[in-house]
N, C-alpha and C positions, 0 to 999 in steps of 0.2 A: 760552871767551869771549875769552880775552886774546889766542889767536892771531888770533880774527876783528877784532878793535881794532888792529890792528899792520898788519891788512892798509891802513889808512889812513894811517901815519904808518913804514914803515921796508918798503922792500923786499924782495918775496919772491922764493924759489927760484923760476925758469920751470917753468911749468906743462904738459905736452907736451903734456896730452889737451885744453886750451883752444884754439879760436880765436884765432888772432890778432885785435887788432882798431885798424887801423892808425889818424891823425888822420884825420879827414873831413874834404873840403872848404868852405872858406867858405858854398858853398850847393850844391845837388847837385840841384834841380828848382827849375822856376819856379811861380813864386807860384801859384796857385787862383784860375780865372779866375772862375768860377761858385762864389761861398763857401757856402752852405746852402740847402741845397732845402727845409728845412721846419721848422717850430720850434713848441713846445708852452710852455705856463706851466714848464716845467720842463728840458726838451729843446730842444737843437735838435740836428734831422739835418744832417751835412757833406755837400759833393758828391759824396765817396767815399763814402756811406752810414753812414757812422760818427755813434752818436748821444751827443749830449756834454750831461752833466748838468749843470745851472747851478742858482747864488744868485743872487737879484735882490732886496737889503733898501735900506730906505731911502727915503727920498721920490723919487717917478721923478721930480721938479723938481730937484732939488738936485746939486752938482758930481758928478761921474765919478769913482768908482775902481775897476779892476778888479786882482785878485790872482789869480798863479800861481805855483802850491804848488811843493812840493821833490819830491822821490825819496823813497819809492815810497808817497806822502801823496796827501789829495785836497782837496779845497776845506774841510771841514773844518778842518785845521788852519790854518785863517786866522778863525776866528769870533771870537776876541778880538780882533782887530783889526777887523772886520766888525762886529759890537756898537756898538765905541766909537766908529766915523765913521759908522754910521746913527745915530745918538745926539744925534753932530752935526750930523746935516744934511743927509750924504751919500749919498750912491745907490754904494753897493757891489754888485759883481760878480763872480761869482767861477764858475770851474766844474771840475770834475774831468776833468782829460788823456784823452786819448783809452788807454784800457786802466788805468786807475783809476780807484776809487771805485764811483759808481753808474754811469761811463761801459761804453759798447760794450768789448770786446776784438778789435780786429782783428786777426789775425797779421802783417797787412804795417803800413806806414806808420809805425811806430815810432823817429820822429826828430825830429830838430829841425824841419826844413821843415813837416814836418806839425801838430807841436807850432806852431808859429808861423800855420799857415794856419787853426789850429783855433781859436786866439785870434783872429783876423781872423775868422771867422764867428760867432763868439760878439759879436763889437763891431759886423759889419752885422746881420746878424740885431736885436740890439737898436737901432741905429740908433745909438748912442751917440757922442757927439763930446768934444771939450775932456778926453779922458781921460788921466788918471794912472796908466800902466802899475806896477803893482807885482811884483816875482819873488821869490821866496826860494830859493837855490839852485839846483836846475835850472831852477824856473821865473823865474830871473834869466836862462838862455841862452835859455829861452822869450820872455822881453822884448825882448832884443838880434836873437835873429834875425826878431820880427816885423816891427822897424823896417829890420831891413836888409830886409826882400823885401819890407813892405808902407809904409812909409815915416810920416809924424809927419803925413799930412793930418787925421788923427784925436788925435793927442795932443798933450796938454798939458806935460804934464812925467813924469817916469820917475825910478824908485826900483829899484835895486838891494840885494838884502837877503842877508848870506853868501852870495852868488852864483858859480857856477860862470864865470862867462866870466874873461880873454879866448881862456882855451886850460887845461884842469886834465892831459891828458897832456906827457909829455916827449917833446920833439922835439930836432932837430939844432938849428930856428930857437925854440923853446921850452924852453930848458934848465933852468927852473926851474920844470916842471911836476915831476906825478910820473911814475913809473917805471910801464912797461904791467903789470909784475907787479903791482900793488897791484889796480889794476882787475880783472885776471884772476884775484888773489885771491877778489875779490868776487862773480865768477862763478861760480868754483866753492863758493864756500859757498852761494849761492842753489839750485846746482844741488842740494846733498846735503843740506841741511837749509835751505831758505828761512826757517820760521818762527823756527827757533835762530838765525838771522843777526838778522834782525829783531828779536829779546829782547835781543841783545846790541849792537845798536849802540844803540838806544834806552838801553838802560843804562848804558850806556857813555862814548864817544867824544860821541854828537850834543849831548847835553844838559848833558853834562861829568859827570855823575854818579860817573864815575872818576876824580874827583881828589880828592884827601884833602878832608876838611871838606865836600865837595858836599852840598848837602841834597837829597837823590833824595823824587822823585813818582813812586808808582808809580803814580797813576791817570794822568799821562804817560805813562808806557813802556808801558803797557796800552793806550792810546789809539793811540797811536804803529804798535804792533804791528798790533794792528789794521785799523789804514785799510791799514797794507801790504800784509797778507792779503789785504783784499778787491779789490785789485789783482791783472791778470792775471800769471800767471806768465810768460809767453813775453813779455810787454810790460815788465816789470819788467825782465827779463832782457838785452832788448833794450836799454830807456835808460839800463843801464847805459854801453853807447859812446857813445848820446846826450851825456850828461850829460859824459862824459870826453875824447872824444875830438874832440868837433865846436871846429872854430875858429870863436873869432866877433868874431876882432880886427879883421875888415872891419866888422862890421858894427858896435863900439863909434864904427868912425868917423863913420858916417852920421849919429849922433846928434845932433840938432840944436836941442833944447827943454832947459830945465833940470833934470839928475840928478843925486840924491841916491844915495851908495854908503854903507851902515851894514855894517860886520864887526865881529867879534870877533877880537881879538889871541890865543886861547887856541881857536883853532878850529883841531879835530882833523881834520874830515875835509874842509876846501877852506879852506887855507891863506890868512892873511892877507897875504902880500907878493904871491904869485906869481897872484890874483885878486884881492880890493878893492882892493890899492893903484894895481895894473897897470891893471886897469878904468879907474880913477880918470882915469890918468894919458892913458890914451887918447881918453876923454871930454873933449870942450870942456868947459872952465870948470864940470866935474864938482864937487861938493863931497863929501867925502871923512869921515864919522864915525866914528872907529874905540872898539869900548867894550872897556876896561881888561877884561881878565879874560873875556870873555864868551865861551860856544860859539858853535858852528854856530846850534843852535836858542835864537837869543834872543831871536826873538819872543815866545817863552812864559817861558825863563831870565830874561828883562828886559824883559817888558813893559809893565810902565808907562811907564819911558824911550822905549822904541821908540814906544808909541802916542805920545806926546807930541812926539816927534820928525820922526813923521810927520803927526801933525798939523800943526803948524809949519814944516813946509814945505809943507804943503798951502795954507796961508794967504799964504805967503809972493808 
């Protein structure tokens, strides 16, 4: 357990039997000219045939918010926050990545662009406007690259939540990412025991459960495990480069509506200086919430503060 934790915070020996998996470029395909070809109370099919599972709670009258999830989670882990603004009023949204959850497994498309083109199908398809993109984690690079390839004619304002952008690898021009070993760590544990990976970062590092005094939830870390499971394997595998390697300090520029960055100062596996603050700093007139102490997963660690926090700017 302790070596898979480490793989997040201190550099590993190179891995020879791993892939390389170098930065990816700010965008690598154009947007999805034709977004969904077909949609059910539950579903809708993409253009590539890809069928993506959605939440639709709340009064269809009432403001916009749509939420995407982290690695290797699916719309589930957003219901406590989904609850508390249909409660309020809101029309939340939400739906599992293409190769998690209840969604399809493609072997291809397994990236940011497509991550991004899938969230734009899910917001035509419903038709929805004046929206509040929300991310937590990956699906914080999920939010940044949809603005940057499909732009703010649709939204209202944007929340970043422990979020991966503007870059989580180390570059020549990114020096204060991390190291490719860490990542390739994490492949190769998916590869030789996937679900031991998944017990132990849940345990671990995400929720802070590893730090003295932590008060651990196991029906968390069971939850956690879980939704990762039922995620594809080769798709998991794959957002891992997703997630680490894709730049999206083009696309924080594009940002043009008002966003909210919420981190944890005590977050093990996507570092507070070298993503929320950086984010922050790239974002116009970004506002910047950093919570004492908090993990990666504080939606759940801290979520009363969080819902209230997003609330409150929802209103703002």
């Amino acid at each position: 357990m302790n070596a898979i934790i480490r793989t997040f915070t201190l550099p590993l020996l190179a891995i020879a039997m791993q892939p390389v998996f170098a930065a990816q470029p700010e965008q690598t395909t154009q947007p999805t000219s034709s977004i969904a070809s077909a949609r059910t109370a539950s579903t809708i099919t993409t253009a590539d045939g890809v069928q993506l599972y959605y939440k639709d709670w709340g009064p269809k009258d009432g403001p916009v918010v749509t939420f995407s999830h982290g690695w290797p989670l699916n719309s589930d882990s957003w219901e406590s926050q989904m609850l508390f603004l249909a409660s309020e009023g809101y029309r939340v949204v939400a739906h599992d990545r293409r190769g998690h959850g209840r969604s399809s497994q493609p072997w291809e498309g397994n990236d940011m662009d497509h991550y991004a083109d899938d969230l734009a199908a899910v917001i035509e398809a419903l038709d929805l406007k004046d929206v509040t993109l929300v991310g937590f984690s990956t699906g914080g690079g999920e939010v940044a690259r949809y603005i940057g390839r499909h732009g703010t004619e649709r939204v209202k304002k944007a929340v970043l939540v422990s979020a991966v952008p503007p870059m989580m690898l180390k570059t020549a021009d990114n020096p204060g990412g991390l190291p490719l070993e860490v990542f390739d760590g994490i492949r190769k544990a998916s590869l030789e025991d996937r679900a031991q990976l998944y017990l132990d970062l849940a345990s671990g590092p995400f929720y802070g459960f590893n730090r003295p005094g932590a008060k651990v939830s196991q029906g968390l870390i069971d939850s956690w495990r879980a939704q990762g499971l039922q995620a594809g394997h080769k798709n998991t595998y794959d957002s891992i480069a997703a997630f680490s390697a894709t730049d999206f300090r083009g696309d924080l520029k594009k940002f043009d509506v008002p966003t909210l960055v919420i981190h944890g100062d005590d977050d093990q596996i996507v570092p507070l200086d070298s993503s929320g603050k950086a984010s922050a700093a790239l974002i116009k007139d970004a506002k910047l919430i950093v919570y004492p102490g908090a993990p990666h997963g504080l939606t759940d660690t801290h979520k009363e503060r969080f819902n209230n926090d997003l609330l409150a700017f929802l209103k703002e």
